[in-house]
C-alpha positions in Angstrom: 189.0 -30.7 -16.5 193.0 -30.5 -16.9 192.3 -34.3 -18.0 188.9 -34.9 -19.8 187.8 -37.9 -21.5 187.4 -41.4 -19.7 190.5 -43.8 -21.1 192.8 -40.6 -20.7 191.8 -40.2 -16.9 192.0 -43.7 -15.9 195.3 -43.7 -18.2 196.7 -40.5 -16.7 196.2 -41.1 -13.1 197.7 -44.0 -13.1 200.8 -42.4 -15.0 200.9 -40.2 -12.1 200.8 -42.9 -9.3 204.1 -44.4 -11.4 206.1 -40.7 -11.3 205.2 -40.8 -7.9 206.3 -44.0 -7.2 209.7 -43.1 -9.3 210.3 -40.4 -6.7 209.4 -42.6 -3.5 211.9 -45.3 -1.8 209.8 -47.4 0.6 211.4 -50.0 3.3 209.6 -52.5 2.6 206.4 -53.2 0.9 204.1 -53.3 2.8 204.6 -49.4 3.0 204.8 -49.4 -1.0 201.2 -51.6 -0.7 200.0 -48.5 1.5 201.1 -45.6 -0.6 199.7 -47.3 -3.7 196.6 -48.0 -2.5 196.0 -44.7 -0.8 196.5 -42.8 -3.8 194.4 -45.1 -5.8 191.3 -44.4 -3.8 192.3 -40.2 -3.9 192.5 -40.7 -7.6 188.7 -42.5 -7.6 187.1 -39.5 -6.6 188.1 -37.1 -8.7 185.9 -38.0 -11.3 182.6 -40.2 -10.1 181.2 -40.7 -14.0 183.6 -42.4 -16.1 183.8 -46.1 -15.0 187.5 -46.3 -17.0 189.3 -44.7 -13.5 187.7 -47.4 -11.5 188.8 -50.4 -13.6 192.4 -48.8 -13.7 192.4 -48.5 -10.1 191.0 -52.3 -9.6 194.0 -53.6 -12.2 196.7 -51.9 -10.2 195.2 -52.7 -6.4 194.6 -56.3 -8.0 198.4 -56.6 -8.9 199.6 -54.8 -5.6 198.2 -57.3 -3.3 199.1 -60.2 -5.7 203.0 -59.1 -5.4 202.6 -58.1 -1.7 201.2 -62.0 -0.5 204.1 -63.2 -3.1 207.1 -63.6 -0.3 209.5 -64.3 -3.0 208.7 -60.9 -4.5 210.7 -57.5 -3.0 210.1 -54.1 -2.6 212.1 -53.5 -5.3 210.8 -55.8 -7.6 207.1 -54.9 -6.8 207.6 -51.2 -7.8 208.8 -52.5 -10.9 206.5 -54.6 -11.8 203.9 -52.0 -11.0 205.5 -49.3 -13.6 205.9 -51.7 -16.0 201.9 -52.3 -16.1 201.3 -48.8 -15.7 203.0 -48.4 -18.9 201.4 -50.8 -20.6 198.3 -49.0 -20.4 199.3 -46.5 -23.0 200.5 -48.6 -25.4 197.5 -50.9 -25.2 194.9 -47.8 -25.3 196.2 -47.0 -28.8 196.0 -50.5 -30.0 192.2 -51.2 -28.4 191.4 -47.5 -30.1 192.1 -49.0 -33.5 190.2 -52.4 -33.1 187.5 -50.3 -32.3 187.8 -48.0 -34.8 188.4 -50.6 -37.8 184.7 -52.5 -36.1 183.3 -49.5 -35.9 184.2 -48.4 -39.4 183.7 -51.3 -40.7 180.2 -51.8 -39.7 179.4 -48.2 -40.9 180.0 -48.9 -44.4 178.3 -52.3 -44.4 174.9 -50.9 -42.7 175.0 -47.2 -43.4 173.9 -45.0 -46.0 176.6 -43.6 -48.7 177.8 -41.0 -48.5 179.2 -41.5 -45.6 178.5 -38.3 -43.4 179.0 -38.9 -39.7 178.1 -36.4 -36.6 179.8 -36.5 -33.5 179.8 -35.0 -30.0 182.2 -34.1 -27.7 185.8 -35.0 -28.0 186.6 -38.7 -28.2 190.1 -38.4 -30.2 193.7 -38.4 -29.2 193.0 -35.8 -26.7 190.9 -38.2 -24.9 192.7 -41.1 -24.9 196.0 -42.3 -25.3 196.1 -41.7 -28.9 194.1 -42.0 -32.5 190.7 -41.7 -30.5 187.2 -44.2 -30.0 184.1 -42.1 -31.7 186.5 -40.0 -33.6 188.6 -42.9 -33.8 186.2 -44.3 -36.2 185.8 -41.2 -38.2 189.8 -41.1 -38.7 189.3 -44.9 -40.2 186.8 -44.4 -42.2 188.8 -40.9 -44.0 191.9 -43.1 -43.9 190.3 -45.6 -46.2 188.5 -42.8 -48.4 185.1 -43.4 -47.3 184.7 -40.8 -45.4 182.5 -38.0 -47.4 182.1 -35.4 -44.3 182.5 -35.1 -41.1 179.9 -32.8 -38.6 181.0 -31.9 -34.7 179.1 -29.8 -32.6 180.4 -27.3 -30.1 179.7 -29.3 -27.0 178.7 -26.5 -24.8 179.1 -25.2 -22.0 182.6 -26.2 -22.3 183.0 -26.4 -25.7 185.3 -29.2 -26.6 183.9 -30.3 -29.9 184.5 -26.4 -31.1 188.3 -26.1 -29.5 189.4 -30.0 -29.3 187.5 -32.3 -32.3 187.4 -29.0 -34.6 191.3 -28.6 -34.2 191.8 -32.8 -34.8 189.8 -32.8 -37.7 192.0 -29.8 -39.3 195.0 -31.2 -37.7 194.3 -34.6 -39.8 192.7 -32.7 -42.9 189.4 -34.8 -42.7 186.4 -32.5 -44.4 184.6 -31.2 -41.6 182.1 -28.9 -40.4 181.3 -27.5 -37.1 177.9 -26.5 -35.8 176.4 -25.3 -32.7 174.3 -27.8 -30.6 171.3 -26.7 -31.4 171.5 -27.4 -34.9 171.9 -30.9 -34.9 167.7 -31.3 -35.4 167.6 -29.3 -38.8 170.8 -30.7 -40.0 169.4 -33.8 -40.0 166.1 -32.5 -41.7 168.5 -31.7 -44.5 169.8 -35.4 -45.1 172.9 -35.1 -44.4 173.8 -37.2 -41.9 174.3 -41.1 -42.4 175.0 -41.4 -38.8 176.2 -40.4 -34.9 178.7 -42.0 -33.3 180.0 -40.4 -29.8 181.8 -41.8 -27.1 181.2 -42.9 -23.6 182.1 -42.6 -19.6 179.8 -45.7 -18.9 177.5 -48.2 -20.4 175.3 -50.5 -17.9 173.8 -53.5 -18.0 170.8 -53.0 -19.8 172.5 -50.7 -22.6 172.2 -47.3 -21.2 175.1 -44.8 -21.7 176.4 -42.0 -19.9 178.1 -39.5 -21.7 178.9 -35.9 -21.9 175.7 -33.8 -22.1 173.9 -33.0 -24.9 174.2 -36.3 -26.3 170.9 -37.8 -25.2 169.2 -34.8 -27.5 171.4 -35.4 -30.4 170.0 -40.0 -29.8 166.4 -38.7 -29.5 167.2 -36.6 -32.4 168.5 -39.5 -34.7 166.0 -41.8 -33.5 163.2 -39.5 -34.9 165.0 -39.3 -38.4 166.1 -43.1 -38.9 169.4 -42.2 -38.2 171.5 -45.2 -36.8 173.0 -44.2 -33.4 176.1 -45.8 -32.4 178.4 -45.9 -28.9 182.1 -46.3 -29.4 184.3 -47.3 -26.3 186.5 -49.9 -25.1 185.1 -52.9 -23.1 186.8 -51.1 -19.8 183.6 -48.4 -20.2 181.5 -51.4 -19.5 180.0 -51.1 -16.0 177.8 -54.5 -15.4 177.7 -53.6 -11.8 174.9 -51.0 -12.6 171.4 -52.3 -13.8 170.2 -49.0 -15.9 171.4 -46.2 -16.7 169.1 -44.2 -13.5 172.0 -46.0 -11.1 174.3 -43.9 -13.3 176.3 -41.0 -10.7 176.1 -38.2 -12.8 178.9 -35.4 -12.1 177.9 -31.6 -12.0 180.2 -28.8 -12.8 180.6 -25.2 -11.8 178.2 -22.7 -12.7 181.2 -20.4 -14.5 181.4 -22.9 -16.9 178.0 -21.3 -18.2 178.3 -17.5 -17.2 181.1 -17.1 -18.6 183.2 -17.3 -21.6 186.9 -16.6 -21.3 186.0 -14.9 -17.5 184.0 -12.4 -18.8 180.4 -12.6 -17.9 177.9 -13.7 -20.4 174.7 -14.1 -18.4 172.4 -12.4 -16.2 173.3 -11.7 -12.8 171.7 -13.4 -10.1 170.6 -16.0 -12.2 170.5 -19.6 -11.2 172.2 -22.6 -13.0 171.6 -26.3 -13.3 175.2 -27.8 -15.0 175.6 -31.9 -15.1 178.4 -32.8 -17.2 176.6 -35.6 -18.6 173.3 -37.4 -19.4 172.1 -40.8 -19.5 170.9 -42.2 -23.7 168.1 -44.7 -23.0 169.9 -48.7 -24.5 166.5 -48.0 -26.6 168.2 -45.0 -28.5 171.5 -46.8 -29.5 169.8 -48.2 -32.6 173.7 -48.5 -34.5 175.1 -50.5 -31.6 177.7 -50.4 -29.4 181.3 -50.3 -30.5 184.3 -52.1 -28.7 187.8 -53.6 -29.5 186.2 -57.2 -30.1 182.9 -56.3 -32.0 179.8 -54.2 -32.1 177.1 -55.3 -30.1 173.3 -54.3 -29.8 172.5 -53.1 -26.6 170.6 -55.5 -26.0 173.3 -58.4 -26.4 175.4 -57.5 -23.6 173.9 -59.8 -21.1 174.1 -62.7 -23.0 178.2 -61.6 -24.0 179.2 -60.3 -20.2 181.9 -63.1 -19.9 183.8 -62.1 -23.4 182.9 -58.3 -22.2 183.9 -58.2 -19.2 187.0 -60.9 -19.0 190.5 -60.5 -17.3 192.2 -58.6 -20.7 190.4 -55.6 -20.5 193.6 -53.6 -21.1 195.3 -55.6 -23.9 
């Protein structure tokens, strides 16, 4: 959890592979091929739920064995071009951010009640990505072009990163905001005040089911029940069409500490047991705003018929 949110762990292992690979002289490339793709596969299994590592990892193998069949290509010029794309990504991250954010924003204020008050969950801002942010992203556009009347985070327990990451970017950026503990999302809605939820995401299947950090499948049933439009922002790189539902989803569980304690010290019972998946699975059927990427928002129900434009070779530009 040094690295935490899914375009900043695809985006920061592969940063590491390049300082790595600045550090490394290889005698030819076939060695190079080897050492890249060895680290690529340790860097897959660090984290199983986010889908953004994987397509990082397939980009950088994909380019690897182009150069290495390319017998005009040379060690030399290999490594280079693989930094060179490597740095790419974080350039790119901040520009697919923003297309998502102006869609996203956009959409909000052309379906969504006004005021517009929007909830989010988790942390899905420049600490989770290269910079400016996907869910959070949004909210940033929409305050940016004074439409944004309030914005609500909750604390995202048992790790907290809505109270110590979104609550410190929305004071960092000045946006109105409020934070509240997780279970108060219900009775805040009750009270009208939210227009909508938008959080982020580690994958999105086929059939419109999203995995993101726990807690958020409450917070969809939660809308659902109050006519609260529910949206998904993420880049087109979240998209896993290799998965049929969201059940086929590998869901990553986390250390008990995380719950006992706060800070080290012991807040629970001893000898009590602890169930602790980082995330959970919103049913497609949920995500009644739609889904949010860098070339559109889409129902979840549309992304069979758009899995070419979805899915094509620019993933990262």
């Amino acid at each position: 959890m040094k690295v935490r949110g899914a375009p900043a762990i695809s985006i920061v292992a592969a940063l590491s592979l390049a300082i790595e690979l600045t550090k490394k002289d290889f005698s030819c490339k076939d060695e190079l091929y080897d050492y890249v793709i060895k680290n690529l596969n340790y860097l897959l299994t660090s984290r199983p739920t986010a889908v953004n590592l994987g397509q990082v990892v397939k980009l950088i193998t994909d380019l690897s064995e182009q150069n290495l069949k390319d017998d005009s290509v040379t060690e030399k010029v290999m490594k280079e071009r693989l930094l060179t794309e490597i740095e790419k990504l974080l350039v790119s991250d901040i520009r697919i951010n923003k297309s998502i954010s102006e869609y996203g924003g956009k959409h909000i204020l052309e379906s969504c009640s006004n005021p517009f008050n929007i909830l989010t969950h988790c942390n899905t801002g420049s600490l989770a990505t290269a910079g400016y942010g996907t869910a959070l992203g949004v909210i940033r556009w929409l305050h940016q072009n004074n439409n944004l009347h309030h914005a609500f985070c909750t604390e995202t327990r048992p790790y907290n990163q809505g109270a110590r990451l979104t609550a410190y970017e929305l004071v960092h950026d000045k946006i109105p905001s409020t934070l509240i503990c997780d279970s108060m999302v219900a009775s805040l809605m009750k009270s009208g005040k939210v227009s909508a939820v938008i959080v982020g995401a580690d994958r999105v299947v086929l059939n419109g089911d999203t995995a993101n950090k726990i807690g958020t499948y409450q917070i969809a049933v939660c809308a659902k029940y109050h006519n609260i439009p529910f949206y998904v922002a993420c880049p087109r790189s979240t998209l896993d069409f290799s998965l049929e539902s969201g059940n086929m989803i590998p869901i990553e569980e986390r250390p008990s500490q995380e719950m006992l304690c706060i800070n080290k010290t012991r807040i629970a019972a001893e000898g009590i047991n602890c169930w602790n998946p980082a995330f959970d699975v919103t049913p497609a059927s949920l995500i009644t705003g739609g889904i949010i990427t860098e070339i559109g928002v889409f129902s979840p129900s549309s992304l069979k018929d758009n899995i070419d434009k979805l899915s094509s070779a620019d993933l990262f530009k």
